[in-house]
Structures are given as structure tokens and as C-alpha cells.
C-alpha positions in Angstrom: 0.0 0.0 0.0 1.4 3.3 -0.8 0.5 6.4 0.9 2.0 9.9 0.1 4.9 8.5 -1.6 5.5 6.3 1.0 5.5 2.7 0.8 3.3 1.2 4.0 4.6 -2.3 3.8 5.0 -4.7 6.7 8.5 -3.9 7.4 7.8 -0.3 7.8 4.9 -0.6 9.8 7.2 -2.0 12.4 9.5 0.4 12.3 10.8 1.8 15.9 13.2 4.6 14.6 13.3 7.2 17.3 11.8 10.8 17.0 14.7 13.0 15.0 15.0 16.2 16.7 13.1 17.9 13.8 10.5 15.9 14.5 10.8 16.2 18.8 11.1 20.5 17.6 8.0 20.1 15.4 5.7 18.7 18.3 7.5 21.0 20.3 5.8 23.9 18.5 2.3 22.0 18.2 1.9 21.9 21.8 3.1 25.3 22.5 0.8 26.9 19.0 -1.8 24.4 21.0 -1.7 26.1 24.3 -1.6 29.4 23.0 -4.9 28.7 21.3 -6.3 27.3 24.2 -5.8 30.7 26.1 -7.7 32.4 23.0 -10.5 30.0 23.9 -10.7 31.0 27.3 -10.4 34.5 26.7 -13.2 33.8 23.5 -15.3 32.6 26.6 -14.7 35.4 29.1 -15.9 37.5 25.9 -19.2 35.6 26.0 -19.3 36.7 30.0 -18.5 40.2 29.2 -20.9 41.0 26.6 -22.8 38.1 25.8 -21.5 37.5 22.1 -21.8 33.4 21.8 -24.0 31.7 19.4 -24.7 30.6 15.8 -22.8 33.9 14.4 -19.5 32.9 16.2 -20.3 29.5 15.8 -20.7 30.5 11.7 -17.8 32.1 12.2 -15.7 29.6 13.3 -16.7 27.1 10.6 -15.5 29.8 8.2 -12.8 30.6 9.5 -11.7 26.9 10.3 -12.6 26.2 6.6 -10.2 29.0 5.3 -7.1 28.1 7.5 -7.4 24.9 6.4 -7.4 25.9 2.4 -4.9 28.3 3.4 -1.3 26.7 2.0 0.8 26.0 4.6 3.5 27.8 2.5 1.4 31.1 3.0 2.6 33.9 5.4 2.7 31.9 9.0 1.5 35.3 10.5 -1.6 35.1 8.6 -2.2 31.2 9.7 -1.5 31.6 13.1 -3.7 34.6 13.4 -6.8 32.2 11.8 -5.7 29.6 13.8 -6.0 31.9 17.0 -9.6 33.6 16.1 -11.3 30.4 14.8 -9.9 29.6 19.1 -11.3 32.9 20.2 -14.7 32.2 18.0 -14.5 28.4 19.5 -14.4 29.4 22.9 -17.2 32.2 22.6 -19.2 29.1 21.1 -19.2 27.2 24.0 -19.7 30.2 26.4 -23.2 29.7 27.1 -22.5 26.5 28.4 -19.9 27.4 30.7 -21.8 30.3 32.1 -24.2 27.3 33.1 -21.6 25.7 34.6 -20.4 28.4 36.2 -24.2 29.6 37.7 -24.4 26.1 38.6 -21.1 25.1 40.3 -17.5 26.4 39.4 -16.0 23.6 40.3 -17.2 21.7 37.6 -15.2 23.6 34.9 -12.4 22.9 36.6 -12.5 19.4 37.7 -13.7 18.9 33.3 -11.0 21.3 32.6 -7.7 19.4 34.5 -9.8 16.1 33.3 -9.7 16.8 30.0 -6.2 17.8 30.1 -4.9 14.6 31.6 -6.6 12.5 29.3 -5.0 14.6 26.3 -1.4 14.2 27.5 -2.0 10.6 28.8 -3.0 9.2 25.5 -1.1 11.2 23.2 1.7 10.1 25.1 0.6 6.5 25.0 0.4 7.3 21.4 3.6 8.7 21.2 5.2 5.3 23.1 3.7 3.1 21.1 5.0 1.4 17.7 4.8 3.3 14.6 1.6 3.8 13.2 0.2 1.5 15.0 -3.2 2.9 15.7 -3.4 4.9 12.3 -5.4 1.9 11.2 -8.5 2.8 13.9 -8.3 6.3 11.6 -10.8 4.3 9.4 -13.2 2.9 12.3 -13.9 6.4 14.0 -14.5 8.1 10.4 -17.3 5.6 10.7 -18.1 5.7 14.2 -18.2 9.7 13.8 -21.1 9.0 10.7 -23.0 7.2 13.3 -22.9 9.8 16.1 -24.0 12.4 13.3 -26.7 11.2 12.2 -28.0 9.9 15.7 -27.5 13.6 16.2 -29.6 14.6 13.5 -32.3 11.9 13.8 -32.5 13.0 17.6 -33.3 16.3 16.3 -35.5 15.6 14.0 -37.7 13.0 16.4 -36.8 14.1 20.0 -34.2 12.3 22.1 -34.8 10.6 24.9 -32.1 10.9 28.1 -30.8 7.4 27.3 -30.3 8.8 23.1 -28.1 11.7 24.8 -26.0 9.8 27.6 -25.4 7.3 24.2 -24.4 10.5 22.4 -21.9 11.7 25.0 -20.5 8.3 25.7 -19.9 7.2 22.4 -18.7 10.7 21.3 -16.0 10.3 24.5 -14.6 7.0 23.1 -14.7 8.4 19.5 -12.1 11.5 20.6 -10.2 10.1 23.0 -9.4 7.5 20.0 -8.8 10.6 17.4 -6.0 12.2 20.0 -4.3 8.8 20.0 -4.5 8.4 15.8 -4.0 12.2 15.5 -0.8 11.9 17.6 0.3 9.6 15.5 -0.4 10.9 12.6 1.0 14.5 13.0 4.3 12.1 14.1 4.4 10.0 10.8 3.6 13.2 8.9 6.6 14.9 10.7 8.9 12.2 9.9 7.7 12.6 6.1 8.6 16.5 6.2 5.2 17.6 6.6 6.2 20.1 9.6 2.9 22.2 9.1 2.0 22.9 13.1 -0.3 25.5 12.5 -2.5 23.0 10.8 -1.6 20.3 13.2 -2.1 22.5 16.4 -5.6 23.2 15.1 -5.9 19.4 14.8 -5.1 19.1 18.6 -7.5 22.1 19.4 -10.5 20.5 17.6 -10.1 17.2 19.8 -9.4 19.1 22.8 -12.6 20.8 22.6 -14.2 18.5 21.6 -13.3 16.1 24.6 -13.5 18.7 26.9 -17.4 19.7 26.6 -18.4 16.7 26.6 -16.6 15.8 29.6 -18.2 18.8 31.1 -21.5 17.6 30.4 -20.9 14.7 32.2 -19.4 15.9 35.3 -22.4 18.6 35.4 -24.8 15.7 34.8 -23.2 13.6 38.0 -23.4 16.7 40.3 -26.6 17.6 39.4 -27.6 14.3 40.9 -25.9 14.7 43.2 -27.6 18.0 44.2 -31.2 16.3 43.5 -33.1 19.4 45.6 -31.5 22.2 43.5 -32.6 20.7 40.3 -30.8 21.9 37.2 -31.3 20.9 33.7 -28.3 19.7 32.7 -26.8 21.9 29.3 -28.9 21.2 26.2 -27.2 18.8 23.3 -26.9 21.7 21.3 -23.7 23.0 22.7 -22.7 19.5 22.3 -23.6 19.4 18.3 -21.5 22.5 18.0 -18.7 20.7 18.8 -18.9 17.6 16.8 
């Protein structure tokens, strides 16, 4: 099997060569480009706070600008990329600010036990991904494209006909498992790329940021749903799947 000029045959799929320091200073920069967006998220979210600016035109706005960095060449002015990079963050975070003011109205706590939860998971498998043989889990790329069809259109059929609580915990569960299994392919994947000379980590930061987030509401959800029973008397709707979609 061949695969951007390279040749994927047996031998090479167990290969165990070490990470070349251009590849250890590539991820290097990922991680850093990825915390810096993270911060542009949090400050997108404190916007939301301030003056209330979250929902479907930032939420628009981050699809367009996510779909213009990534038809933007990687060859283009970094500047440019980082800056798209770093607003479609900002629009991200803005996005999901309605939910956290929930959170927040609810119990602050929350954000921050989902918050350092989402974080270790993110380091814990993309370092088990990073450990592991080469390209070893690049072949579950294939099973979560189709795992992620199935979430979407439960999504959409639970839209269309109502969904029940047991529909939504199956939504958040199974969307769980599907992104804690892209930060492990997508780990590996920005790796084998790097090898290759693909050292893009605007585009591979942005990568990161999309699981993150992704991971990291629905983790929220979750923990708000477990203290919310946990606080019975002060009943609380938990947050409506619709933040959740925005994320998928």
C-alpha cells in the first residue's frame, strides 16, 4: 500500500526509529501553538461573560474561518495562519460560552474538575500514542471516520424525532470514546507526517485544538450531569445537546 509516496509495507509498519530532533522541535511547537490557542479559547469565553456575544454567528464564524485556514497553503505567510488559527480559538471558545456560564451559575467547580480532566486524558494518551510502535493505531483512523457517521446522524435523527435521556447519555458516551481514539490516531499521525517533512503545526495544532474541545465539553457535560444528581433538591437541567452538536 502506498500512501503519500511512501511505501506502508510490513517492514515499515514495524518500524521503531526514534523521533529526529526535527520531529521532537516540530511537536515541540504543536503543543506550545496548542496552548496558546487554548488561552484564546478562554479569553473567547470570558468575551461571551462580558458581553454576551456566543451563538450561531460565532459559531458560523468559526466554521469559516476553520474552513479558510485549512485551504490556506501551509506555504502562505505563518503570520496570517497563526492569526486564523487563533480567532477560529477565540470564536471556538465564545461558542461554547453559554455552556460554561451554566456551569459556572451552577457550580464552578465543575469547569475545573472537566477542565484538568480533559487535560490529563489529552497528555495521557497522546503520550501512549507517542510510546507506542509506529503507526500502530493509524489503522483505527478508518473505524472512527465511521463511528463519527454514526454519532452524526444519531444527532440529527434525535433532532428531528426528540431524544430521549438514554439517546443523549449514548451520544456523549460514544462521542467520549470516539475522541479520545482521534487524540491517540491524530498523535500519530502528526508524528508520521513529521517524519515525512510535513512540519505544518499551524495545521496540526488546530488538529489538537478541535479534539481538545471536543473532549472537553463533553466531559463537562458529564461531570455537570453527576453533580446535578448529586444535588437532586437544586434541580438543574443539565446543558442542552446543542452546545454538544456545535462541537462535533
Amino acid at each position: 500500500m502506498e500512501a503519500n509516496g511512501t511505501i506502508w509495507s510490513h517492514d515499515s509498519l514495524r518500524n521503531f526509529h526514534e523521533f529526529t530532533p526535527a520531529v521532537q522541535n516540530h511537536l515541540k511547537r504543536v503543543y506550545l501553538t496548542l496552548f496558546c490557542a487554548l488561552i484564546a479559547s478562554a479569553f473567547g469565553a470570558y468575551l461571551h461573560m462580558v458581553w454576551n456575544i456566543g451563538g450561531n454567528v460565532t459559531t458560523l464564524g468559526f466554521t469559516g474561518t476553520m474552513i479558510w485556514l485549512r485551504f490556506t497553503p501551509s506555504h502562505e505567510q505563518q503570520s496570517k495562519r497563526l492569526f486564523l488559527l487563533y480567532l477560529s480559538a477565540l470564536l471556538k471558545g465564545a461558542s461554547v460560552g453559554p455552556m460554561i456560564m451554566l456551569v459556572i451559575d451552577f457550580d464552578s467547580s465543575v469547569l475545573v474538575t472537566a477542565f484538568v480532566g480533559t487535560a490529563v486524558v489529552f497528555v495521557c494518551f497522546s503520550a501512549a500514542a507517542m510510546l507506542a510502535t509506529r503507526r500502530e493505531y493509524l489503522y483505527l483512523g478508518a473505524s472512527l471516520s465511521c463511528s463519527m457517521s454514526i454519532l452524526w446522524w444519531v444527532q440529527i435523527a434525535s433532532s428531528i424525532f426528540g431524544g430521549s435521556i438514554t439517546v443523549v447519555k449514548f451520544e456523549l458516551y460514544f462521542g467520549l470514546l470516539i475522541f479520545v481514539g482521534y487524540i491517540v490516531v491524530d498523535t500519530q499521525m502528526i508524528i508520521e507526517k513529521a517524519h515525512h517533512g510535513d512540519m505544518d503545526y499551524v495545521q496540526h495544532s488546530f488538529t489538537f485544538f478541535t479534539d481538545f474541545a471536543s473532549l472537553f465539553v463533553r466531559i463537562l457535560v458529564l461531570n455537570m450531569e453527576d453533580e446535578e444528581r448529586k444535588k437532586r433538591p437544586k434541580k438543574l437541567k443539565p446543558p442542552n445537546q446543542v452546545y454538544i452538536a456545535q462541537i462535533v
